[in-house]
C-alpha positions as CSV (number, residue, x, y, z in Angstrom):
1,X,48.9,-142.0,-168.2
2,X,46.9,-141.6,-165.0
3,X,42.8,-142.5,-164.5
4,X,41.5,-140.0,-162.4
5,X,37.8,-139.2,-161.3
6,X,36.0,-136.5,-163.4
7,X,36.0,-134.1,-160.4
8,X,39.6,-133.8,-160.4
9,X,39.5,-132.9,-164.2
10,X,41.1,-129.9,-165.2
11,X,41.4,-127.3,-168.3
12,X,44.6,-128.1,-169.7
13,X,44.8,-131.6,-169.3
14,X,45.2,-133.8,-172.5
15,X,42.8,-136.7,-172.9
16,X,45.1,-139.8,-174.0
17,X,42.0,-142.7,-173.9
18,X,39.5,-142.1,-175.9
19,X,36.2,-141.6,-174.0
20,X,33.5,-143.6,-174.7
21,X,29.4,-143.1,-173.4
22,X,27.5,-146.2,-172.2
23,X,26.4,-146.9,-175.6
24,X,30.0,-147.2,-176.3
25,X,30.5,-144.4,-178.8
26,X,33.9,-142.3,-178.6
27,X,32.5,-139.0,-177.3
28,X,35.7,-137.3,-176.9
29,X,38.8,-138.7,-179.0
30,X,42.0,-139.5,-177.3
31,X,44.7,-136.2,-177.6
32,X,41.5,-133.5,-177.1
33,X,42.6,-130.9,-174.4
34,X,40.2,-130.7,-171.5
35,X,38.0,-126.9,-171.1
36,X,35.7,-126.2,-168.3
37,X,32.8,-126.9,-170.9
38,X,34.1,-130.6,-171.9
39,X,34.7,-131.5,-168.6
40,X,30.7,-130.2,-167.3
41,X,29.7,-131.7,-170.6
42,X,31.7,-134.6,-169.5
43,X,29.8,-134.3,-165.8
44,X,26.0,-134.3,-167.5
45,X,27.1,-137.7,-169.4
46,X,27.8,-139.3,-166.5
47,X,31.3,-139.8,-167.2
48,X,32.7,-141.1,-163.8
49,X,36.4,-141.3,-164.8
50,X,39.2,-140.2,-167.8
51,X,42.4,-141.3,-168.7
52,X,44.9,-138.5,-168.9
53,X,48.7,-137.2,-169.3
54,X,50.9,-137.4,-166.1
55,X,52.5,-139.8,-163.8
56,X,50.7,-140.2,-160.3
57,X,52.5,-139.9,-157.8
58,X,53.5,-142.6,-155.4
59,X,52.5,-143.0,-151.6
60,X,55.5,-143.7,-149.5
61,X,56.7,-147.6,-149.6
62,X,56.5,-147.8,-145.6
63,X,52.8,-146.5,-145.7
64,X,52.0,-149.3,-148.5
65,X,54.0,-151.8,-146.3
66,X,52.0,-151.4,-143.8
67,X,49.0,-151.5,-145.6
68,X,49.4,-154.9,-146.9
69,X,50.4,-156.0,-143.0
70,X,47.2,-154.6,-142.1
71,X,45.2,-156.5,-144.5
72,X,47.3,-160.0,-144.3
73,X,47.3,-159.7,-140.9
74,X,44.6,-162.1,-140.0
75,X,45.9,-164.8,-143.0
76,X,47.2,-168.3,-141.7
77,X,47.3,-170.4,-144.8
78,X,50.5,-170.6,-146.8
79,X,49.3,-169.6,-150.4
80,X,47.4,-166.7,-148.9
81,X,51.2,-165.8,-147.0
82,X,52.5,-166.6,-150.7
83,X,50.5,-163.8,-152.0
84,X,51.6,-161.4,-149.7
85,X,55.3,-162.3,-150.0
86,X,54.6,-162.0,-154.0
87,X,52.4,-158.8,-153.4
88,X,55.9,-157.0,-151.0
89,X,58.2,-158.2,-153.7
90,X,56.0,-156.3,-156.4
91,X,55.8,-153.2,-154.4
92,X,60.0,-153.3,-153.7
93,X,60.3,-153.0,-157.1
94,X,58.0,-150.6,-158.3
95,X,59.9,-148.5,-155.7
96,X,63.6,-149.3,-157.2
């Protein structure tokens, strides 16, 4: 299951979380297939986002590595260096 944006919607896609309007009411039921009308319907409701089928795909680990050096870069204090030690661990094995 992926969450993307509703501009990247497409016809075809299968809906897997139900979708719910601000009121919380299901407006579209989890396992509906995604047309070009439900997804401007979808657009007029203000829907910012949808959960559907697929597997998104991965940046590569030495760009993500270097992300998190880029943001810890400036960090001094051990639990903050703890967290980033924790935080390259969890990415390691997401890539495994």
């Amino acid at each position: 299951m992926i969450k993307i944006s509703i501009n990247k919607a497409k016809p075809g896609m299968k809906i897997l979380k139900d979708i719910v309007n601000e009121a919380g009411m299901v407006v579209v039921p989890a396992g509906k297939e995604l047309t070009e009308a439900l997804i401007d319907r979808l657009f007029m409701m203000n829907i910012d986002f949808l959960y559907v089928e697929g597997k998104k795909e991965m940046p590569p680990k030495e760009e993500v590595f270097k992300e998190i050096e880029e943001r810890f870069k400036k960090a001094t204090d051990s639990y903050t260096l703890l967290i980033k030690t924790i935080l390259k661990s969890h990415i390691e094995e997401l890539y495994k």
